[in-house]
C-alpha positions as CSV (number, residue, x, y, z in Angstrom):
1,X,143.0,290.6,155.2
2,X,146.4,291.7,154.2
3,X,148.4,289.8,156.6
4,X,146.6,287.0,155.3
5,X,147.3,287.6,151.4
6,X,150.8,287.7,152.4
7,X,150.9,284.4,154.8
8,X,149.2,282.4,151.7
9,X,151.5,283.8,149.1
10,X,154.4,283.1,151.5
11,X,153.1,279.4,152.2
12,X,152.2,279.1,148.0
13,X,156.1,280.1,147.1
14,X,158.0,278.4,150.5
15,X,155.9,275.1,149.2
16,X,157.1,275.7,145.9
17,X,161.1,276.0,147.0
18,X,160.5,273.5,149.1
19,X,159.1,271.3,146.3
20,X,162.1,271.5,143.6
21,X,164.2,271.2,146.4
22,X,163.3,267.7,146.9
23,X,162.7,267.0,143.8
24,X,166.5,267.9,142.8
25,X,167.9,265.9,145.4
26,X,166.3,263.1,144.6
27,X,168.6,260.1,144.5
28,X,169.3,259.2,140.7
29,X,167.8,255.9,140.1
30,X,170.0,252.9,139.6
31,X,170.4,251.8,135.8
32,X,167.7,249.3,134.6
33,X,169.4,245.4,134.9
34,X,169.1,244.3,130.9
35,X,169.4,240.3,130.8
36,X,172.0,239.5,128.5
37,X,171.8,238.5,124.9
38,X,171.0,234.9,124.5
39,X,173.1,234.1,120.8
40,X,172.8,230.2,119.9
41,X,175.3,227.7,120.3
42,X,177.0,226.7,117.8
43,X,175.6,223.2,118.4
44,X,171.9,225.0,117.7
45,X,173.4,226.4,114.1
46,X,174.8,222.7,113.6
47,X,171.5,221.3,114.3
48,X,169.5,223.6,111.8
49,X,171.8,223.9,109.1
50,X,171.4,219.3,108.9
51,X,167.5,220.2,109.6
52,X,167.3,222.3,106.9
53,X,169.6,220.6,104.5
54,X,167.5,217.2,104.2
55,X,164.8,220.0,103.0
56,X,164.5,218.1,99.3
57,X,163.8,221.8,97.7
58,X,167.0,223.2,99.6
59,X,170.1,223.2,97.1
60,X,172.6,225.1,99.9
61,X,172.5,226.3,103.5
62,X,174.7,229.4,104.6
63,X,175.0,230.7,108.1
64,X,177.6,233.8,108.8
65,X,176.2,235.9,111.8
66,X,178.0,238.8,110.4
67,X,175.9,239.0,107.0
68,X,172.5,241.2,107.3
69,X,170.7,238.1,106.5
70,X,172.6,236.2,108.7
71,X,171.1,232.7,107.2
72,X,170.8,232.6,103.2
73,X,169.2,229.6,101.7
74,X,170.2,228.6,98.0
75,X,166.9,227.1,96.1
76,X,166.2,227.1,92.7
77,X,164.7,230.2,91.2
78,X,161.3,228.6,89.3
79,X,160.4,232.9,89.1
80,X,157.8,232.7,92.5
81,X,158.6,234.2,95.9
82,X,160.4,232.1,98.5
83,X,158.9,234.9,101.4
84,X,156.9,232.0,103.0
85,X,159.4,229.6,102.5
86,X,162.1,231.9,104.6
87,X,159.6,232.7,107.0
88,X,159.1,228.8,107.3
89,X,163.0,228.9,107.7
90,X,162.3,230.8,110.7
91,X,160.3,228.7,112.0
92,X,162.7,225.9,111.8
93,X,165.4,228.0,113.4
94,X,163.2,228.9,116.2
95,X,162.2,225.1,117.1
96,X,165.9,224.2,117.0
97,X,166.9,227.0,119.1
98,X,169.1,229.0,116.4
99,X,167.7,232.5,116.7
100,X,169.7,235.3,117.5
101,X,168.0,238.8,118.8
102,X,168.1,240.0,115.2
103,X,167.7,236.9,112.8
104,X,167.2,237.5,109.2
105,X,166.5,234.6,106.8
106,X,167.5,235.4,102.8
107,X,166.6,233.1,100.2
108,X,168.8,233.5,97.1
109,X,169.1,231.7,93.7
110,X,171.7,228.8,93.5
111,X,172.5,229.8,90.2
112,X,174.4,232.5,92.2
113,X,177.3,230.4,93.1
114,X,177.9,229.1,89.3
115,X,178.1,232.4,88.1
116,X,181.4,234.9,88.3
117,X,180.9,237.2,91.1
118,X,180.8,239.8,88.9
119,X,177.7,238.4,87.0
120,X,175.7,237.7,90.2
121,X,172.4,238.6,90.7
122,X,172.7,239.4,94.5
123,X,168.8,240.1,94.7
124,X,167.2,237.5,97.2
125,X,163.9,235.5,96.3
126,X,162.6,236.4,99.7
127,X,163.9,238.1,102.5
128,X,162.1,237.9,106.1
129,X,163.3,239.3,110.0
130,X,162.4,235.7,112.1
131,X,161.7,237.8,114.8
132,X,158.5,239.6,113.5
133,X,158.2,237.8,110.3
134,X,158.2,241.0,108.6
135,X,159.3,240.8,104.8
136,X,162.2,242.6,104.4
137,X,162.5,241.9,100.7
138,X,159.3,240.4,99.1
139,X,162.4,239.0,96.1
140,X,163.5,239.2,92.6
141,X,162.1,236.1,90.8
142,X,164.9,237.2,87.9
143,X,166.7,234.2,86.5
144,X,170.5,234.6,87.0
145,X,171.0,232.5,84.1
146,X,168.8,232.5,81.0
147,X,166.8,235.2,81.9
């Protein structure tokens, strides 16, 4: 009965060597393949920014892929969100194939860009990521002038 203890105790710990043995010489796996980032073509951003400028409540389109919100549309403030009307935005970007991996869409007062830069009300009146819709900034409807 003894001899037997032994033998399964022997088998129980040589299966346990065994075990991390192969388990530690295990080749490492090779890297997971990432596709790359598509970014649009400057054709797509070309084709948007005309899109989006024959918008009749559009007053300016902006595009630098360096900003946070990488689009900014200039409306006029009339004090109500512009959320839906960036995550529309979106929507146009996406048909016309002008969304990067991390596209944001800022709607900010025109009345900005009259105004020294010192003055400026930088608040957007909506701010939304095109990739989830999710509001990033629901906006502030303050005037930048007379209010």
């Amino acid at each position: 009965m003894r001899n037997n203890l032994f033998l399964a105790l022997a088998v129980v710990v040589l299966g346990g060597v065994i075990s991390g043995f192969i388990q530690t010489n295990q080749p490492n796996p090779s890297p997971v393949q990432t596709e790359p980032v598509a970014m649009p073509s400057a054709a797509a951003i070309e084709v948007a920014k005309k899109a989006l400028e024959q918008e009749r409540q559009v007053k300016g389109v902006f595009h630098d892929p360096e900003k946070s919100a990488q689009w900014q549309i200039g409306m006029v403030n009339d004090g109500s969100s512009r959320v839906g009307y960036a995550e529309y935005v979106c929507g146009v970007l996406k048909e016309k194939g002008a969304i990067a991996p991390s596209t944001n869409v800022k709607i900010i007062d025109v009345a900005n860009l009259l105004v020294p830069a010192k003055d400026r009300n930088m608040h957007g009146m909506g701010t939304v990521d095109c990739n989830d819709y999710r509001v990033i900034d629901a906006g502030d409807m303050t005037p930048v002038i007379g209010g």
